[in-house]
C-alpha positions as semicolon CSV with decimal commas, in nm:
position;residue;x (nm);y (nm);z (nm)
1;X;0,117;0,353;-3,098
2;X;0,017;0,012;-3,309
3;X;-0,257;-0,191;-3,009
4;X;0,029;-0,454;-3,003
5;X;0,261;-0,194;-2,835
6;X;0,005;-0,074;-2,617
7;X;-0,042;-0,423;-2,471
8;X;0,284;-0,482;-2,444
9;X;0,325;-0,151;-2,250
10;X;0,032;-0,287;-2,060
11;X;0,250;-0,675;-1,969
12;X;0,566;-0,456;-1,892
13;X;0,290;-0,267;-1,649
14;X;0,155;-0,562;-1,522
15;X;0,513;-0,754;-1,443
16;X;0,644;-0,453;-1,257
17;X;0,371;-0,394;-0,997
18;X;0,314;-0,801;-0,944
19;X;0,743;-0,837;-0,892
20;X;0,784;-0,516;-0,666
21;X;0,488;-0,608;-0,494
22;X;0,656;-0,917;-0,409
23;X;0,996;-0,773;-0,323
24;X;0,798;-0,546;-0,100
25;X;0,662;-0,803;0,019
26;X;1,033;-0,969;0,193
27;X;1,195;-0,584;0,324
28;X;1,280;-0,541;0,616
29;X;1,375;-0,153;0,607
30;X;1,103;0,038;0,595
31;X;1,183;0,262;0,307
32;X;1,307;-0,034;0,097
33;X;0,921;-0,150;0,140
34;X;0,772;0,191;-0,013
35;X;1,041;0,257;-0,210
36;X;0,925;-0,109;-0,439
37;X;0,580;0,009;-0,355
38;X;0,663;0,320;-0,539
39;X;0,816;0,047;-0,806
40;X;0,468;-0,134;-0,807
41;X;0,212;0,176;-0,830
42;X;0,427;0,265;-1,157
43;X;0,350;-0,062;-1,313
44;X;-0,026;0,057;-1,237
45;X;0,014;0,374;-1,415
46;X;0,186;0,203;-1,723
47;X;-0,068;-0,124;-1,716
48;X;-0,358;0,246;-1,754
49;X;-0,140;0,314;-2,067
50;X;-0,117;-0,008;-2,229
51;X;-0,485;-0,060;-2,186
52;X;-0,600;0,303;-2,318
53;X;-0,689;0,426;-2,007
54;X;-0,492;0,798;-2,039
55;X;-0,703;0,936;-1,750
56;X;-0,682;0,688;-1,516
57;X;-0,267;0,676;-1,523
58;X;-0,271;1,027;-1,479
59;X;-0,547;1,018;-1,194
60;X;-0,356;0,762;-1,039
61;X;0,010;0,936;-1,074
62;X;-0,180;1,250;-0,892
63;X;-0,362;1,026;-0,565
64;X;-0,068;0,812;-0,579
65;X;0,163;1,175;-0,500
66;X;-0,058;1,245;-0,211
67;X;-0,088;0,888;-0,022
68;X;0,297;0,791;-0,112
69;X;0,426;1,157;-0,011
70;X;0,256;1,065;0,317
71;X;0,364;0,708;0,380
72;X;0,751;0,856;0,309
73;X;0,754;1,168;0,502
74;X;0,583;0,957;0,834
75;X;0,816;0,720;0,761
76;X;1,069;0,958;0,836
77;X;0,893;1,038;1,114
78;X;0,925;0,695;1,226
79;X;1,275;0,666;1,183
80;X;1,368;0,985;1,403
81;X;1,164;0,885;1,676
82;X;1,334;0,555;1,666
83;X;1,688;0,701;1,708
84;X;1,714;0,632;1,313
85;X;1,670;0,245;1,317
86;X;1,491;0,154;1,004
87;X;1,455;-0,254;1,048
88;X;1,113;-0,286;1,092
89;X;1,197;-0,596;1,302
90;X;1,378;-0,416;1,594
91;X;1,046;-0,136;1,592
92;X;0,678;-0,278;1,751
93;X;0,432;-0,105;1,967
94;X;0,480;0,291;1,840
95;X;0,124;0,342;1,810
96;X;0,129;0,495;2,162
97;X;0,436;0,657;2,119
98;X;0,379;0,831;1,809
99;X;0,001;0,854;1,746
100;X;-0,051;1,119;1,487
101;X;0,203;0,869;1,254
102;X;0,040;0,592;1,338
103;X;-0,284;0,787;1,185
104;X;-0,100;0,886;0,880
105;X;0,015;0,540;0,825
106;X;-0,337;0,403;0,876
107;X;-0,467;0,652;0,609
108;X;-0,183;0,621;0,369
109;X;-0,166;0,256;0,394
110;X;-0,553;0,267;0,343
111;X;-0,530;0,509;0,010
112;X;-0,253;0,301;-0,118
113;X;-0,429;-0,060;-0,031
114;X;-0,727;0,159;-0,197
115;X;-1,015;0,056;0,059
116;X;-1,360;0,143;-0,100
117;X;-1,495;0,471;-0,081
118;X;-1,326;0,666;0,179
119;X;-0,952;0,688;-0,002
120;X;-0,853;0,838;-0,311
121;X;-0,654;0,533;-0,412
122;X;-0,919;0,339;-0,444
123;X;-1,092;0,620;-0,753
124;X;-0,793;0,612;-0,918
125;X;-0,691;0,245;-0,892
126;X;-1,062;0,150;-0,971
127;X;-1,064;0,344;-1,329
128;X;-0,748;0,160;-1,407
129;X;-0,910;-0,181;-1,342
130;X;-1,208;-0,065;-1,537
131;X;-1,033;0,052;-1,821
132;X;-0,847;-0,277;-1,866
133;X;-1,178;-0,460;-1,832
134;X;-1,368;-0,199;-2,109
135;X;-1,138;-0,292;-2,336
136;X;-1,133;-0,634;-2,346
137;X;-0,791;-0,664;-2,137
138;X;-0,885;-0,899;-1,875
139;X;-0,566;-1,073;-1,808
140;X;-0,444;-0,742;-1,724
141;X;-0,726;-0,684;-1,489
142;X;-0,653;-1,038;-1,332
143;X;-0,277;-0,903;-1,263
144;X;-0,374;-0,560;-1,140
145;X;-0,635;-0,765;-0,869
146;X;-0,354;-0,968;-0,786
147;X;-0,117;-0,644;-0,747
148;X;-0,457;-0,487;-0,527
149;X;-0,376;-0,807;-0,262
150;X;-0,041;-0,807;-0,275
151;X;-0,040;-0,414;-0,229
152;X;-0,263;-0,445;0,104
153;X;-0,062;-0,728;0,238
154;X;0,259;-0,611;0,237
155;X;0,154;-0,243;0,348
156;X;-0,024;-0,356;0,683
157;X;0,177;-0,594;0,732
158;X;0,481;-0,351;0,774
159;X;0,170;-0,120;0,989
160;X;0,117;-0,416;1,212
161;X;0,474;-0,544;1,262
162;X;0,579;-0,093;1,298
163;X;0,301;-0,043;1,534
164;X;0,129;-0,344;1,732
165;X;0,260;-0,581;1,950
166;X;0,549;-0,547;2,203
167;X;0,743;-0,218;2,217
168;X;1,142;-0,282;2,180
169;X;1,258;0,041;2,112
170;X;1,170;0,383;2,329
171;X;1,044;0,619;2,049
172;X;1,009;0,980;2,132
173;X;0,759;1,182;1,936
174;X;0,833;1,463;1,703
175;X;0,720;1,811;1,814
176;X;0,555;2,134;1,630
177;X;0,350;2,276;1,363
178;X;0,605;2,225;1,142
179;X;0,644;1,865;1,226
180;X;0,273;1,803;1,202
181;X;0,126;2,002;0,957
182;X;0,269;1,862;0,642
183;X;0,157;1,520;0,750
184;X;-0,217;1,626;0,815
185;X;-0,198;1,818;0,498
186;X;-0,162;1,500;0,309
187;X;-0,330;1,256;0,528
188;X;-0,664;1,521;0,409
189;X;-0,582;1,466;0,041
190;X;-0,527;1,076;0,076
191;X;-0,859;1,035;0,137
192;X;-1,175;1,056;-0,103
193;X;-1,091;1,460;-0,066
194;X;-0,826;1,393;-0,285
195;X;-0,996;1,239;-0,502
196;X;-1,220;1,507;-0,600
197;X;-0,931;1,670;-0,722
198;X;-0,950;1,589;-1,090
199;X;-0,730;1,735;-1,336
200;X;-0,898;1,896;-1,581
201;X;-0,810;1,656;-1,897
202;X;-1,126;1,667;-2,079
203;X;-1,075;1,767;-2,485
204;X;-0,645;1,677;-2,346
205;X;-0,687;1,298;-2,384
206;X;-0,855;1,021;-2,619
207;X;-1,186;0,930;-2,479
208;X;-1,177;0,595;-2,238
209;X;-1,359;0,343;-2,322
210;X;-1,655;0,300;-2,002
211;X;-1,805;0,008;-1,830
212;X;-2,157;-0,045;-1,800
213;X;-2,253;0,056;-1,463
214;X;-2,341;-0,336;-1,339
215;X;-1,979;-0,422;-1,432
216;X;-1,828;-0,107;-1,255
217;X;-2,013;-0,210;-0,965
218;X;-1,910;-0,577;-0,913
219;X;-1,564;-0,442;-0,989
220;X;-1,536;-0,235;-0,727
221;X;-1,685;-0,487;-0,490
222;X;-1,443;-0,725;-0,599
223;X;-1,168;-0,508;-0,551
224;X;-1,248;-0,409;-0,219
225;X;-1,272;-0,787;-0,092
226;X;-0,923;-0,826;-0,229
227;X;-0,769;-0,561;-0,066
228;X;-0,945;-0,651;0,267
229;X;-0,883;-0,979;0,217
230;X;-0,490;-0,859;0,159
231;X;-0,537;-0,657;0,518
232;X;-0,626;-0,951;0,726
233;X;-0,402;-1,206;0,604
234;X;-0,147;-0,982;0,651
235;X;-0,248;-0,932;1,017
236;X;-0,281;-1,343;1,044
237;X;0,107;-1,324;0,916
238;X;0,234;-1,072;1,192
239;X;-0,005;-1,264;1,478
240;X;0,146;-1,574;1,363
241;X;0,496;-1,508;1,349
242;X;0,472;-1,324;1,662
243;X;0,367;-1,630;1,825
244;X;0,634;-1,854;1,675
245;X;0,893;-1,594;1,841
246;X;0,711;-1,609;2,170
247;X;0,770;-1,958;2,163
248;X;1,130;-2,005;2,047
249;X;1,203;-1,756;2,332
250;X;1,034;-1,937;2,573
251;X;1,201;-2,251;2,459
252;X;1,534;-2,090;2,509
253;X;1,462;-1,946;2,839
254;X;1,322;-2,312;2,956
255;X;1,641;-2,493;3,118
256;X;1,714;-2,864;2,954
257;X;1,523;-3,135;3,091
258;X;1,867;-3,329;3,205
259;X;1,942;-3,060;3,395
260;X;1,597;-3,055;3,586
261;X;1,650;-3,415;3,701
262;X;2,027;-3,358;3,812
């Protein structure tokens, strides 16, 4: 394909995981939030295409399998031991309830928010980011960082809102090897394990263009204070909102102050 085809493969790319990341961003059923994550991680792998980075899209389709197979089958999880409620709203607290999902949702979210180092999302998300910056793409770079904070926001905030704060519904936890094992299968491969898993696409694929190692290195600092920074705004969000509804309720529950004087 001509380059102007490729780049705009690369906008198209770039739209889709900003504008799912968003609508994400305002679910309140928790498969409706990984379902336009699933929307946004695309828009990665076609932002790797439009920039020339053939690896990195399929790297990314492969870690993206592992962490987003994860985050869907726990979610399932999540909605059996909640008597099949899926409002994330009318859920809180489940991390006692159902520990071994909470886990899995703490490394998927992780892989998919790709915090440095110890998740494969963050390899595969990383050579995407690079590749737009090797070859001169930057605005694309720009819109994948912002896609990296949006990603990390609206993941743990649905983690915080699922699992912290106040319990409202009684969750009962889902039992055997056949429950568990498929989650702990893929919570291993969402992490840097996963990772290490590379397909073999060397002679398959046009050579990517690579960064200088200084560049590759503020990169990935850079994108690892955006997706942290993603992580505890999102937690301000929930701690904040929380609040506000501890207050209307209290407000509610407070008799008028006419009636106090009669």
């Amino acid at each position: 394909m001509t380059p102007q085809i490729l780049h705009l493969v690369g906008i198209i790319g770039a739209i889709t995981l900003v504008m799912a990341g968003f609508a994400a961003l305002v679910q309140t059923d928790i498969k409706r939030v990984l379902a336009y994550s699933t929307m946004s991680q695309i828009g990665y792998m076609f932002l790797a295409l439009g920039v020339q980075a053939w690896d990195a899209a399929i790297f990314h389709l492969m870690t993206h399998a592992f962490f987003k197979a994860l985050l869907f089958l726990a979610s399932g999880s999540v909605i059996l031991a909640c008597h099949h409620e899926q409002n994330i709203f009318k859920m809180g607290g489940l991390r006692k309830s159902i520990p071994l999902v909470y886990a899995c949702f703490l490394v998927g979210g992780a892989a998919l928010s790709a915090l440095p180092l110890v998740t494969a999302g963050f390899f595969s998300k990383d050579e995407i980011l690079a590749g737009a910056m090797a070859n001169g793409h930057i605005n694309l770079m720009v819109a994948g960082l912002v896609g990296a904070f949006m990603t990390s926001l609206y993941t743990f905030r649905m983690i915080f809102i699922v699992f912290h704060g106040k319990e409202q519904i009684h969750a009962h936890a889902g039992k055997g090897i056949t429950h568990h094992l498929p989650l702990i299968v893929l919570m291993i491969l969402s992490t840097f394990i996963g990772a290490l898993i590379v397909p073999p696409l060397q002679g398959v694929l046009p050579q990517t263009t690579e960064l200088a190692h200084g560049r590759v290195l503020t990169l990935e600092i850079t994108s690892g204070v955006v997706a942290i920074a993603g992580i505890l705004i999102g937690r301000m969000a929930v701690a904040g909102q929380t609040h506000a509804c501890d207050v209307d309720r209290q407000q509610r529950a407070r008799p008028p102050a006419g009636y106090l004087v009669v």
